[in-house]
N, C-alpha and C positions, 0 to 999 in steps of 0.2 A: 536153386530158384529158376523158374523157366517163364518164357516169354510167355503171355496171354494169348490165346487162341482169338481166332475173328467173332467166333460166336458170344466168347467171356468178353469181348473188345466192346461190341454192340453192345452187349447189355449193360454193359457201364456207360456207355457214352446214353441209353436210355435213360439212365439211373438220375446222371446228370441233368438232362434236358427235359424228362418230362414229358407226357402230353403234347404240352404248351411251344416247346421248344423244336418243334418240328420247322426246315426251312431255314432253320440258322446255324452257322459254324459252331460245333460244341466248344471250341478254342475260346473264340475272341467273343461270339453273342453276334457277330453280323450277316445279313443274310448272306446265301451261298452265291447269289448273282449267278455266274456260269462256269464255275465247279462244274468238274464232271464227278465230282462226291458228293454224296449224298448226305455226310458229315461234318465234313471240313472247305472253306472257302480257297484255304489254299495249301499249299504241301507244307509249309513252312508252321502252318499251323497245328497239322497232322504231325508234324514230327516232335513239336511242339508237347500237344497230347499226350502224345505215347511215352516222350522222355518221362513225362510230370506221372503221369498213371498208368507206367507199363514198369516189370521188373527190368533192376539196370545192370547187367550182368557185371563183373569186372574188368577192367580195359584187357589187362593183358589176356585176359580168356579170351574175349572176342576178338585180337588181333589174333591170335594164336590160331583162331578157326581158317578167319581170313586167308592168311596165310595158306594154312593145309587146305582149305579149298581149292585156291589160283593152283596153286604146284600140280593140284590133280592133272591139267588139263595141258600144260605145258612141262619142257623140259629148257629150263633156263642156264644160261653161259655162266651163271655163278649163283652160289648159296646166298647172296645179298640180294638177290632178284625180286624173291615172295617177298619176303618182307617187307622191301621197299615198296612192294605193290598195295601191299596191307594198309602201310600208311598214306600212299598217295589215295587210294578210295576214300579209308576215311576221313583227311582232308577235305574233302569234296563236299563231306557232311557240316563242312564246318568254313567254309573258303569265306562267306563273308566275314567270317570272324578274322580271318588275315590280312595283311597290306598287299600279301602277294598271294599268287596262286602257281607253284611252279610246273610246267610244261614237261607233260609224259611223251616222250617218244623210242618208238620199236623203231630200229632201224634194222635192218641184215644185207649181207652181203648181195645175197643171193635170194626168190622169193621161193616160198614152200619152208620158212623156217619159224613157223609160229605167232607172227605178228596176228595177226585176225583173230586168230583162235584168242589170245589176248584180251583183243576188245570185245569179241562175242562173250565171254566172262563177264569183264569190267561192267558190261551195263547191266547188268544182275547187282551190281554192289556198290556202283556209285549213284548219287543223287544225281536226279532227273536227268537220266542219261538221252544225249542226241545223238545218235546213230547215225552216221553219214559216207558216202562214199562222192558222191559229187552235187550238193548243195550249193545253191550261188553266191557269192558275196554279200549281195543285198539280204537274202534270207536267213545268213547266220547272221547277221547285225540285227534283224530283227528279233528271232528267236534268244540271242542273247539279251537284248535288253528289254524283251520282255521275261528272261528269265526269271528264276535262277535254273540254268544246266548246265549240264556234261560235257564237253563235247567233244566223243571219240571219233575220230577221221582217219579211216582206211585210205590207202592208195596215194596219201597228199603228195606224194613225191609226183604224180605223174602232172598235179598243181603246178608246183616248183619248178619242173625241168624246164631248163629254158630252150630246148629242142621243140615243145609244145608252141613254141611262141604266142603264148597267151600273156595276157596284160593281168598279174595276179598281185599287185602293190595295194588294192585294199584288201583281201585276205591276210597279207600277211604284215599289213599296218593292224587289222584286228586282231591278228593274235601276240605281237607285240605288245602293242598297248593293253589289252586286255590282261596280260601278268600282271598289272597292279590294279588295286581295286579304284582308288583313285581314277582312272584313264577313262577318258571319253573321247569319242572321234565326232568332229564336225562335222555333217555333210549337208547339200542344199537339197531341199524338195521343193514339191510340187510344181508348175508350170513357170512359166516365164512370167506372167500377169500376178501369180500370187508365192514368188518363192520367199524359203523362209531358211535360216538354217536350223535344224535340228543338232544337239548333241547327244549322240548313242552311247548308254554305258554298255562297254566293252569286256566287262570284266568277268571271266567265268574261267573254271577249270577244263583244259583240253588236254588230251590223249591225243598223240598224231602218229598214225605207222604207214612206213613206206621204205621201198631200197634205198638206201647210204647214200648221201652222195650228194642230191637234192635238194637238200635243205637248207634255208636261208641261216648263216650265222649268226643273224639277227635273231632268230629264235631258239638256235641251237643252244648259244650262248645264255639262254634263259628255260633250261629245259635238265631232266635228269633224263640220261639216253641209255637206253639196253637195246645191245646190238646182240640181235637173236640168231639163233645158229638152227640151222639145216637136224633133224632126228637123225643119229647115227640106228642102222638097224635094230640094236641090241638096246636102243631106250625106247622103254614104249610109257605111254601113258592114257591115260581111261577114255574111253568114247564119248564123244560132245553130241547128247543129243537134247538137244534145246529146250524143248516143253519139261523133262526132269530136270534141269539145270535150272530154268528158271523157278522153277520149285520149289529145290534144294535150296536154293541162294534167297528168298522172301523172305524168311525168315531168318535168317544170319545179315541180310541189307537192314531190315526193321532193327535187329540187335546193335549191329554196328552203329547205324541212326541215333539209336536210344542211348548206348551209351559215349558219343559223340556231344550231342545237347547236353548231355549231364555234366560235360566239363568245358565246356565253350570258356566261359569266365576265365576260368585258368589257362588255358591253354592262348586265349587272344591276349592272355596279360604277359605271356612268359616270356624269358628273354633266356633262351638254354644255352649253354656252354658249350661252345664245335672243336669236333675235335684239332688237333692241330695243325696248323696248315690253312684250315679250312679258314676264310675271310673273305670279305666283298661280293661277290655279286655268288659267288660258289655259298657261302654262308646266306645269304639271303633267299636261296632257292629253297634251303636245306632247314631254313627254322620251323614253318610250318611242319614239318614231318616230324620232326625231333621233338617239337614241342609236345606233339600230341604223343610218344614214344614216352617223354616223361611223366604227362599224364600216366599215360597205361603202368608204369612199373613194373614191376617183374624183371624178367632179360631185356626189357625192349627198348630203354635208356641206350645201355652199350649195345643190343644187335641194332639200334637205326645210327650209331656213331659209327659202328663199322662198317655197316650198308654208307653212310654217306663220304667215308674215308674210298672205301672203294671204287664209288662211281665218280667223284672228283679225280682220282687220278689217272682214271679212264678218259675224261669226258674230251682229250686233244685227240686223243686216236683216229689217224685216218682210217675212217673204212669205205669206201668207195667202190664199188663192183664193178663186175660186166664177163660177158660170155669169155671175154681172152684171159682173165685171170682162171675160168674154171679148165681152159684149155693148157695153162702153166702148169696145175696142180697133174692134171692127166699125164701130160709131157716128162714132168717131174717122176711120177709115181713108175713109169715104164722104164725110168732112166735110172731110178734106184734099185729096181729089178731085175733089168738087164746087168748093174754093175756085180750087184750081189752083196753088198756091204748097207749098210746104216746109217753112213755119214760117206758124204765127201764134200772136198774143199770147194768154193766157190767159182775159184777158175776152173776145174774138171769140169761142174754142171754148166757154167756157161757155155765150153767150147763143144759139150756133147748137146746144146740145145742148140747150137748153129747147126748141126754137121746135119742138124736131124732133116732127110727129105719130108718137100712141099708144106715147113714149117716157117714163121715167119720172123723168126726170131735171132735169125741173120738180118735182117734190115726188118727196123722198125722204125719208121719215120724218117726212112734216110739212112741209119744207123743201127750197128747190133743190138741185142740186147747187153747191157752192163750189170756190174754187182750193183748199182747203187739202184736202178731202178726192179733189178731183180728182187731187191729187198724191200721197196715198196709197195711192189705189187702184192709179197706175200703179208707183207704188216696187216692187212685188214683180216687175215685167217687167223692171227697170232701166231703167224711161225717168223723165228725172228733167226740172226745166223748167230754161231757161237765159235771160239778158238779152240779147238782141239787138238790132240796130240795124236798123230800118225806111227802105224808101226816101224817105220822107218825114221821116227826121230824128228818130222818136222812138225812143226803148229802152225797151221794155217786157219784160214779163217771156211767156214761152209755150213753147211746147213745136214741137221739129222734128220730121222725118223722118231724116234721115239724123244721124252722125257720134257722137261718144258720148252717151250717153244718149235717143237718136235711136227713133223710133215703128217705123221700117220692116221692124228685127228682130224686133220684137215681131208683126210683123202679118206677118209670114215663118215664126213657130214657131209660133203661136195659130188662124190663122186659117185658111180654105180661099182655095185664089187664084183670083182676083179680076182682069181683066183691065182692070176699071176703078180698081181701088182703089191700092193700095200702088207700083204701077209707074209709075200717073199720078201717084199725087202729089208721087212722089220723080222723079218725070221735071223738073219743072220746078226744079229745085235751082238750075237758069242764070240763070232769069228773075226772081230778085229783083235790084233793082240793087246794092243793098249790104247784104251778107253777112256784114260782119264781126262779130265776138264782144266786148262788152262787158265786162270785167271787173269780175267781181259775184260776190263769193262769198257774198253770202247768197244767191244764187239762189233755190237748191234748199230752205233752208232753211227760207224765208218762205212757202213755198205749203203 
């Protein structure tokens, strides 16, 4: 069964209207007033339509699309990424139908790691996408309550930072309150002679990317967050060029659309089962998504419980950047190089990062660098330290190159290559004598 073309569209919405019916919404019967369509008075209507008189594909096909669409264009930090993506758009087709609306945010370490490319997608597939990069306060309160939109926001972090010293507490009271449908913000207009106050509804779907770090916990804490990673060379993925992409994605947005309206009823009635663990405000982010997962059937039940098991136990991670962590990884990658081995213990790389000339990691605020902060600085790369066993018999605690939690991804998305660095050091992974792992679950803890 395939979607209706624009030509077969038109001529049924003729079919319908008639002659006579020229001037009026083919939806509802009322005039168009100032529609910029020439069919429908408003989108809501139009989507309306289409569900009622356009083929409704089945859920899980068109998540399925979704899905392999977004992956095209990015390369995501986990196989939970698209899919979550799939259902947060279609969501958006359906948000009034929720009490909530939970908050997308790209976050990464470092920028050049896919966040944009993201929302340059995303408004191809979700409903009535607002495209912004620095809109004022006043103007998304407008634009939202005159909604219904999108609203993806590039760059918010530079919003947030409080190095900007900007006054940004109604932005981010708007997008607070605006997670639930319910929420409206007070504010006074017009003059001194004639004020009044107005209440704005607040409530709409927002997408927000920026570097780590910046963001208000007051939103975080209401948000599912993909923290995107830097293209290591050897991942590549397809050319964004816009005019074919918007294209491509018309007709898979229309599909999504159509079959989103088609289950509204269900999906705004459902009360889905989360996985375990999952409860309170991490469960209430995560029903909209899931809900619409159980609508669709198929795999998409268990692949949106395990997309949402996954990013809840993501969602405390510090990731917080800056120029002197990509200066750590560099330092690091020379220092495993130089030694020749794969691993070493925590105190060796500390004392070889002091000794290192016109580096600063002998006095950093006064003080050297330590294991504990050594270990927080890499926590946002995901290299984390481990106990291992030395061929000399002892188990010390440090950090590798390869395996999980391992240096050499990190110095493959971060860094520039290096024919001395990351290849040589992971080359020798043969030549310890003994390799094996320790069982030590405070590892990671203790540094």
């Amino acid at each position: 069964m395939s979607t209706p073309t624009d030509t077969e569209a038109v001529a049924a919405i003729d079919g319908v209207l008639g002659d006579t019916g020229r001037g009026l919404c083919c939806q509802c019967g009322r005039p168009l007033g100032d529609s910029p369509s020439t069919d429908f008075c408003t989108e809501n209507c139009q989507q309306v339509w289409r569900a009622r008189n356009g083929a409704v594909h089945a859920g899980h096909e068109v998540l399925d699309r979704v899905r392999d669409f977004v992956a095209r264009f990015n390369v995501f930090p986990s196989e939970h990424c698209a899919p979550m993506l799939a259902l947060w758009y279609a969501h958006t087709h359906a948000a009034d139908h929720f009490y909530v609306t939970p908050r997308l945010i790209l976050s990464s370490v470092e920028p050049g790691s896919g966040k944009t490319r993201v929302l340059e997608v995303a408004q191809f597939l979700v409903r009535a996408p607002e495209m912004t990069i620095s809109a004022t306060t006043a103007a998304l309160f407008r634009m939202v309550s005159d909604g219904p939109i999108t609203i993806l926001f590039d760059e918010v972090d530079t919003i947030f930072n409080t190095k900007s010293g900007g006054n940004n507490e109604d932005l981010r009271g708007l997008l607070n309150a605006g997670y639930k449908r319910s929420a409206t913000v007070a504010r006074c207009v017009g003059d001194a002679k004639a004020m009044k106050v107005d209440r704005f509804h607040v409530y709409a779907p927002a997408a927000l990317a920026g570097i780590a770090g910046n963001m208000p916990a007051t939103i975080t804490t209401r948000a599912i967050t993909v923290h995107m990673q830097r293209r290591r060379e050897d991942e590549e993925v397809e050319e964004f060029w816009e005019e074919e992409v918007e294209t491509e994605a018309a007709p898979l947005r229309d599909m999504l659309a159509t079959w989103v309206e088609s289950v509204t009823d269900k999906i705004s009635r459902g009360r889905p089962a989360m996985p375990t663990g999952v409860r309170d405000r991490p469960a209430e982010i995560w029903r909209p998504l899931i809900a619409i997962a159980d609508a669709a059937g198929g795999h998409w039940p268990d692949t949106a419980r395990a997309a949402c098991s996954h990013f809840v136990e993501v969602a405390n991670a510090d990731r917080n950047g800056g120029g002197q962590r990509l200066q750590l990884l560099a330092d690091l990658r020379d220092l495993f190089a130089a030694r020749g081995t794969d691993r070493l213990p925590t105190a060796e790389i500390l004392a070889g990062l002091h000794d290192l000339d016109e580096s600063d990691w002998a006095d950093l605020d006064g003080r050297p660098l330590d294991a504990r902060r050594l270990a927080k600085m890499l926590k946002p790369y995901g290299v984390e330290s481990r106990t291992f066993k030395l061929p000399n018999g002892s188990t010390p605690k440090g950090y590798r190159t390869t395996g999980p939690g391992g240096l050499a991804d990190a110095w493959q998305r971060y860094l520039p290559t290096s024919a001395t660095a990351a290849t040589s050091a992971t080359a020798q992974v043969n030549q310890v004598a003994d390799t094996g792992e320790v069982a030590d679950t405070s590892a990671t803890r203790n540094q």
